[in-house]
C-alpha positions as CSV (number, residue, x, y, z in Angstrom):
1,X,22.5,-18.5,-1.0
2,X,22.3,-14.8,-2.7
3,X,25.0,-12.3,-2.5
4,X,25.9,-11.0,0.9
5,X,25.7,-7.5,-0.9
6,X,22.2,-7.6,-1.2
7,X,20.2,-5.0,0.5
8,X,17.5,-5.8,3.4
9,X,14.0,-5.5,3.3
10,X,11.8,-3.1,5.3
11,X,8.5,-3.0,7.0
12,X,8.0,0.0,8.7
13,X,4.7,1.6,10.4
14,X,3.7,5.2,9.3
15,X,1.5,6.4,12.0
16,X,-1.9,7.5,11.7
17,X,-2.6,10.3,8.9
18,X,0.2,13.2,9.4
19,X,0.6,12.4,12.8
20,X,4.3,13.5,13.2
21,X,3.8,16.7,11.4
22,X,1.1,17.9,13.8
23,X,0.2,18.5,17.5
24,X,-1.0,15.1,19.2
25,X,-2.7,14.5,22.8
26,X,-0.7,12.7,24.7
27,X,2.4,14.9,22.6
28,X,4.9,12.0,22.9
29,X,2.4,9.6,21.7
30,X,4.4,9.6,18.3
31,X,8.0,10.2,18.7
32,X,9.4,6.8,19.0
33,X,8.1,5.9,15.9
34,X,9.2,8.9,14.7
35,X,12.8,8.5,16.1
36,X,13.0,5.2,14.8
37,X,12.0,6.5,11.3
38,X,14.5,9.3,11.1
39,X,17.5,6.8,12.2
40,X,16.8,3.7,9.9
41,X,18.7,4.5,6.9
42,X,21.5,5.3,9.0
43,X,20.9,2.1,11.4
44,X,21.0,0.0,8.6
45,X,24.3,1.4,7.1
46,X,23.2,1.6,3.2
47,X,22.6,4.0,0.8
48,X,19.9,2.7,-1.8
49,X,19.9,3.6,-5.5
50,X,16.3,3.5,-5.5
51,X,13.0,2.8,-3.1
52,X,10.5,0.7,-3.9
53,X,7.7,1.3,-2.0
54,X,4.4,-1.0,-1.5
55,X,1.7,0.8,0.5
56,X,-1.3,0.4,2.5
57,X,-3.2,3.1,0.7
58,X,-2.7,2.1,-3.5
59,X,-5.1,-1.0,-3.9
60,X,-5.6,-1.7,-8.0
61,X,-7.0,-5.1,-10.1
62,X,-3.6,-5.8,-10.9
63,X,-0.1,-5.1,-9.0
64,X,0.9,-1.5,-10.6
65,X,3.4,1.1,-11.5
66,X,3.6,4.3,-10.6
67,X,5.7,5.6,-13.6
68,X,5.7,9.1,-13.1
69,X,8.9,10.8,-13.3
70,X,8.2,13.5,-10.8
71,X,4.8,12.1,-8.8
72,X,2.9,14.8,-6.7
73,X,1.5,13.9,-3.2
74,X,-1.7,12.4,-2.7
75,X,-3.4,13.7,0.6
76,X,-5.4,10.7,1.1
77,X,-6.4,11.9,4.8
78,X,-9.3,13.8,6.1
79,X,-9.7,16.0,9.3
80,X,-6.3,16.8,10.1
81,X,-5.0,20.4,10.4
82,X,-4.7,23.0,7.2
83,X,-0.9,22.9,7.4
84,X,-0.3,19.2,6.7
85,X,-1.9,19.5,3.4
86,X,0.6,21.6,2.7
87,X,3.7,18.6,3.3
88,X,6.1,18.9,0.6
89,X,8.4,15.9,-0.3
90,X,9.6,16.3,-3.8
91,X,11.4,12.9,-4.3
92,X,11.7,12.1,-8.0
93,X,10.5,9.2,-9.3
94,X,11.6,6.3,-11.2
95,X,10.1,5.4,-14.3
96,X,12.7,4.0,-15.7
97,X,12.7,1.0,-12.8
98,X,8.8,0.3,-13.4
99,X,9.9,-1.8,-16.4
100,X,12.1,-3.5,-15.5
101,X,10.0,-4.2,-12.5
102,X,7.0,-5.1,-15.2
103,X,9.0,-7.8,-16.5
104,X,9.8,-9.2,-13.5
105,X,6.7,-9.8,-12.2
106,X,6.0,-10.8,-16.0
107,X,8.6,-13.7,-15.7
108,X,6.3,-14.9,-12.6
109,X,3.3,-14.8,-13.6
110,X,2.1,-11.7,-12.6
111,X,-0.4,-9.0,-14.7
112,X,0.9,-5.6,-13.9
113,X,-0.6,-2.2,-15.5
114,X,0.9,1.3,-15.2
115,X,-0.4,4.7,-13.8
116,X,1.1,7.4,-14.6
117,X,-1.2,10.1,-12.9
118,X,-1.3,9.2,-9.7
119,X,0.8,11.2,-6.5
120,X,2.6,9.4,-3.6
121,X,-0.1,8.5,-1.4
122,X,0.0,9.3,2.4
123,X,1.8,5.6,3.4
124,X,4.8,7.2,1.0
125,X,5.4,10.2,1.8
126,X,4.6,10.7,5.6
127,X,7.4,8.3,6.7
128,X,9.8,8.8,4.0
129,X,9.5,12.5,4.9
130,X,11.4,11.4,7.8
131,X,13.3,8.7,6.7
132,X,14.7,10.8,3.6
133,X,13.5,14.3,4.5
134,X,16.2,15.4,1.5
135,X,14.2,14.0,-0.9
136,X,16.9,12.8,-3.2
137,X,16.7,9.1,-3.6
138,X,13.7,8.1,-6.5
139,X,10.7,6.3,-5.4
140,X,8.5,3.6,-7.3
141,X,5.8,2.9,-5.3
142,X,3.7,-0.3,-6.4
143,X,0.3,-0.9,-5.4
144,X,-1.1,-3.7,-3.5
145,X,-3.5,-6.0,-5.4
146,X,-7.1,-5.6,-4.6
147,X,-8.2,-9.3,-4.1
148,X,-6.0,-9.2,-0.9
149,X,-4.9,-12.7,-1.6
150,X,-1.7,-13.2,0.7
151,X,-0.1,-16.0,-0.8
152,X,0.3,-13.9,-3.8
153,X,1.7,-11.1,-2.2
154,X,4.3,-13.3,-0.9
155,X,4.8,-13.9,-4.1
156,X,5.4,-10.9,-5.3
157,X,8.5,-10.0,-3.3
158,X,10.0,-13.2,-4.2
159,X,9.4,-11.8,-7.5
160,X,11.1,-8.5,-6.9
161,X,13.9,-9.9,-4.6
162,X,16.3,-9.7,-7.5
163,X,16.0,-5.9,-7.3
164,X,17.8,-6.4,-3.9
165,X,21.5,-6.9,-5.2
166,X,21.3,-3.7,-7.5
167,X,20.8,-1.3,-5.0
168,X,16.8,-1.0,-4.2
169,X,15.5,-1.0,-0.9
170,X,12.4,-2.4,-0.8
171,X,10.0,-1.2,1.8
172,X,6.6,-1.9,3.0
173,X,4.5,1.1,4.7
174,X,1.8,0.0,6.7
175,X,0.9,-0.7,10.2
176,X,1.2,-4.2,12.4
177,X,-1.9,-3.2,13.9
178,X,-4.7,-1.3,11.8
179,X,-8.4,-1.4,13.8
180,X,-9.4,2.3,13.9
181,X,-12.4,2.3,16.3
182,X,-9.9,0.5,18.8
183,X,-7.0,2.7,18.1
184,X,-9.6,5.6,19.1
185,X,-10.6,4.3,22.1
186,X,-7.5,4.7,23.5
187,X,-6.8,1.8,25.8
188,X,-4.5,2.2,28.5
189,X,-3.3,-1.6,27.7
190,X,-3.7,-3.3,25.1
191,X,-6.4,-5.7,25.3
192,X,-4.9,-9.4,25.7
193,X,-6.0,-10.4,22.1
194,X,-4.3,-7.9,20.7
195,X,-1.0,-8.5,22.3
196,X,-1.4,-12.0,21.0
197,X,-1.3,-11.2,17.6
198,X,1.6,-9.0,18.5
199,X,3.2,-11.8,20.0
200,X,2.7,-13.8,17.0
201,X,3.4,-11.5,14.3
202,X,6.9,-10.8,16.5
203,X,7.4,-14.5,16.9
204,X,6.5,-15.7,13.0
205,X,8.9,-12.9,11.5
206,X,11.8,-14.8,12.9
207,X,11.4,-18.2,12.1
208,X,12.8,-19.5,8.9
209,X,11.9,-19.0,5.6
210,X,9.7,-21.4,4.6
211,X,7.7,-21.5,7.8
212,X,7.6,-17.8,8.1
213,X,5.7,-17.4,4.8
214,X,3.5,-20.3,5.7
215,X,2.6,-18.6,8.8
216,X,2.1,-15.3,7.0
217,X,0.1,-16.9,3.9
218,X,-2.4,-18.3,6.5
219,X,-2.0,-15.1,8.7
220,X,-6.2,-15.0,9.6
221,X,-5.9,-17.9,11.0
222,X,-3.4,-16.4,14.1
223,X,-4.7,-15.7,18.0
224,X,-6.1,-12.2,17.5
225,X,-5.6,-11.4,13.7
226,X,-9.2,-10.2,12.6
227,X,-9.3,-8.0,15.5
228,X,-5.6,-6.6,14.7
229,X,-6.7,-6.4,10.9
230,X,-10.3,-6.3,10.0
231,X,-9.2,-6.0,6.8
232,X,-5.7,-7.3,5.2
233,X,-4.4,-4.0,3.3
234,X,-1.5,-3.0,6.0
235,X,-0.8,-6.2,6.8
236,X,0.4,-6.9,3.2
237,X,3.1,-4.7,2.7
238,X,4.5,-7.2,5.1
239,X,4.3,-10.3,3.0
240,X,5.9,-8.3,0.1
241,X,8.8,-8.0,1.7
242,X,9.0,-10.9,3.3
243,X,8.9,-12.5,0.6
244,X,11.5,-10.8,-1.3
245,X,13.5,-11.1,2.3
246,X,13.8,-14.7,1.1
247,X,16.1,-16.2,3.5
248,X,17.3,-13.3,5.2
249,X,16.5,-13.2,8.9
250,X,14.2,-11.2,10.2
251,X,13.9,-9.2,13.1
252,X,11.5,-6.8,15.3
253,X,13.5,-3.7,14.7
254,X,11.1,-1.2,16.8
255,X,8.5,-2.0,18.9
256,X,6.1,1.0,20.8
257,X,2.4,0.8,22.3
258,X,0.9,3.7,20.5
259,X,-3.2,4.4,21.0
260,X,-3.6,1.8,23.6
261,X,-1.6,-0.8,20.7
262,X,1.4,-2.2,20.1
263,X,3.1,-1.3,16.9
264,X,6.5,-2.7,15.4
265,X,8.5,-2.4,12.3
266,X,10.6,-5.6,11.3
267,X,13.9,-5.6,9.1
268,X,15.0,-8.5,7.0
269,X,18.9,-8.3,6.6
270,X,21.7,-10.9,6.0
């Protein structure tokens, strides 16, 4: 067992493009999530030194570093309104962490490179806007690895779970669901194969350790899961921090049909 002081681990949805800084038809199509996003820090009664961030939208060769200390913002959507490219969200970052991250994933195995060029990307800033809208805590994001492979993901948070017991907050930004030509249809239910991967997903996160990231690392194979996720990239924020969850329990912590889908973010906590 690790030390009850340890932090949790978080994957949480972050919409669809700026979606909570802009007007949306229906208008309430949004604001759970967005509800949910403004309360978790306070739900989950900590106060992280630092966020490391894995999202959907940084895919590299190799896991990397963002090692900027003050990262602009990437607006890595298209079509949306003049205003939200405009978003501030000035949250230092924190170079300093990317080494020790490096060796880390060093010790395990794990070829890591560094950027120090690129902004926040769109599955940072848009959520953290509202989970942190003062800006103040530093970020690291780290990308996801472009060969998609999910055991190694899993890996990867095991490899970071360390970090958990000196104050960073790990957190995965993606979605539980990500089929955009389905999302746009607009369904008034969801269609039954998509509820089964909801039901799934809902049902694996809980289980224990060990059979949750077998269930994860063979995720394709579940009722539904290529029609959830045509392609893996915000699914895998998920198995980052489920693995570095390690035998923390893990629960649906919000749960909303949004776009005709359902859509949940999980917590792992002691």
């Amino acid at each position: 067992m690790m030390s009850a002081n340890r932090l949790p681990t978080v994957f949480l949805p972050h919409g669809a493009g700026p979606c909570f800084f802009m007007e949306w038809e229906p208008a309430d199509t949004w604001q759970g999530m967005e509800a949910w996003l403004r309360t978790l820090l306070p739900s989950l009664n900590v106060a992280p030194r630092v966020l490391l961030v894995i999202s959907a939208h940084w895919e590299e060769p190799v896991f990397t570093l963002n090692t900027q200390a003050a990262p602009g913002l990437l607006f890595d959507y298209y079509g949306f309104p003049p205003h939200t490219y405009q978003l501030t969200w000035p949250a230092p970052g924190a170079p300093e962490l990317a080494a020790e991250v490096a060796e880390l994933l060093g010790k395990a195995g794990f070829e890591t490179a560094f950027n120090h060029r690129r902004g926040f990307d769109h599955g940072v800033f848009i959520p953290l806007k509202l989970v942190r809208p003062e800006a103040d805590i530093p970020v690291l994001q780290l990308s996801l690895r472009a060969d998609m492979d999910p055991q190694a993901h899993l890996e990867l948070g095991r490899a970071l779970a360390p970090l958990r017991e000196q104050g960073v907050l790990i957190v995965g930004s993606g979605m539980s669901f990500h089929n955009i030509p389905l999302m746009r249809a607009n369904l008034v239910t969801p269609a039954p194969a998509v509820e089964a991967f909801d039901r799934w997903l809902q049902n694996t996160i809980v289980l224990p350790q060990a059979e949750r990231d077998a269930a994860l690392a063979d995720w394709q194979q579940a009722p539904g899961a290529l029609l959830a996720h045509p392609d893996a990239e915000h699914l895998l924020p998920l198995h980052v921090v489920a693995g570095a969850a390690a035998d923390s329990p893990g629960r649906t912590d919000f749960h909303q049909v949004a776009m005709g889908v359902p859509l949940a973010g999980f917590v792992f906590a002691d």
